[in-house]
C-alpha positions as CSV (number, residue, x, y, z in Angstrom):
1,X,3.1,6.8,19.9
2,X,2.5,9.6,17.2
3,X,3.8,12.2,20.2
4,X,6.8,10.6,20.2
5,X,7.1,9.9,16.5
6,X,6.5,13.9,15.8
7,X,8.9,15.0,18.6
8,X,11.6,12.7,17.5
9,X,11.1,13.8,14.1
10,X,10.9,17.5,14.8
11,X,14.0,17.0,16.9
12,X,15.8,15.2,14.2
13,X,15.2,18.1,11.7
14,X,16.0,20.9,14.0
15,X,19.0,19.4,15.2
16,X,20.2,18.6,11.3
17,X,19.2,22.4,10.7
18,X,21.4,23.7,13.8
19,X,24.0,21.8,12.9
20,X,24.6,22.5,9.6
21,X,26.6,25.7,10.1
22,X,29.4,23.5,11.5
23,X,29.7,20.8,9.3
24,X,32.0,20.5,6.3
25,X,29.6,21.2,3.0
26,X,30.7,20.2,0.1
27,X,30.0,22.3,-2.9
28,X,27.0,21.2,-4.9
29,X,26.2,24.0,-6.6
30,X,28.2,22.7,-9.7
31,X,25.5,19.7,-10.3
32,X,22.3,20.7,-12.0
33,X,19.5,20.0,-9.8
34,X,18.0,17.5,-10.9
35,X,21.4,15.2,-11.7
36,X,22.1,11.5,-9.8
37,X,25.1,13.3,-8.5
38,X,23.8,16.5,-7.3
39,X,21.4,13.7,-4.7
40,X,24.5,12.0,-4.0
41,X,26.2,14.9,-3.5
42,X,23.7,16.3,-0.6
43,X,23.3,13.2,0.6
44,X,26.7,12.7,1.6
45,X,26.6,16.0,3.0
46,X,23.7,14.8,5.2
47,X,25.3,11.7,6.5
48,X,28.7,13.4,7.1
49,X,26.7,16.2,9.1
50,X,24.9,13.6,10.9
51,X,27.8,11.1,11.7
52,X,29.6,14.6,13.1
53,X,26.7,15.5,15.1
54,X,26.3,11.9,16.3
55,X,22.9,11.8,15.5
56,X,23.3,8.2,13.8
57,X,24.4,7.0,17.0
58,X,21.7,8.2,18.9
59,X,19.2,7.0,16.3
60,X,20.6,3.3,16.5
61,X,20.0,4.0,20.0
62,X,16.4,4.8,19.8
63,X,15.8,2.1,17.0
64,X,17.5,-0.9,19.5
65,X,15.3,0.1,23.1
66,X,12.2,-1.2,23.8
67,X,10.9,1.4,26.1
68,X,12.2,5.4,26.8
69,X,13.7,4.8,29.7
70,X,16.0,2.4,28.1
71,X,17.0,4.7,25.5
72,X,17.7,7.5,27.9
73,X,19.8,5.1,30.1
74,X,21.9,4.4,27.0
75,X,22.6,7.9,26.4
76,X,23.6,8.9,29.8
77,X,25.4,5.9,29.6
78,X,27.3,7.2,26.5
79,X,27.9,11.0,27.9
């Protein structure tokens, strides 16, 4: 179970990485650092990066089957 946690999360991270050379950004760099809207500012360049990459789909996917080979049915079933 902690294979499978650590792959997914590795996965997860790697694939936000990759993908953020694609994605609209918007600029944050006006916010100080530590400011509420600097945070909300990145985060909704995470979830728009992640909703492109459809990555939230594919989580809801993971989080709804009950065994693997559930969740890999669902995505062949969605490709």
């Amino acid at each position: 179970m902690k294979k499978i946690r650590t792959i997914s999360i590795i996965s997860i991270i790697s694939f936000i990485l990759i993908s953020i050379a694609s994605a609209e950004i918007k600029d944050c760099s006006e916010f100080d650092k530590l400011s509420k809207m600097y945070l909300k500012c990145t985060k909704d360049n995470l979830k728009h990066k992640s909703d492109k990459s459809g990555l939230t789909k594919k989580l809801d996917n993971f989080k709804s089957s009950k065994t693997l080979s559930e969740f890999f049915k669902k995505n062949k079933e969605e490709e």
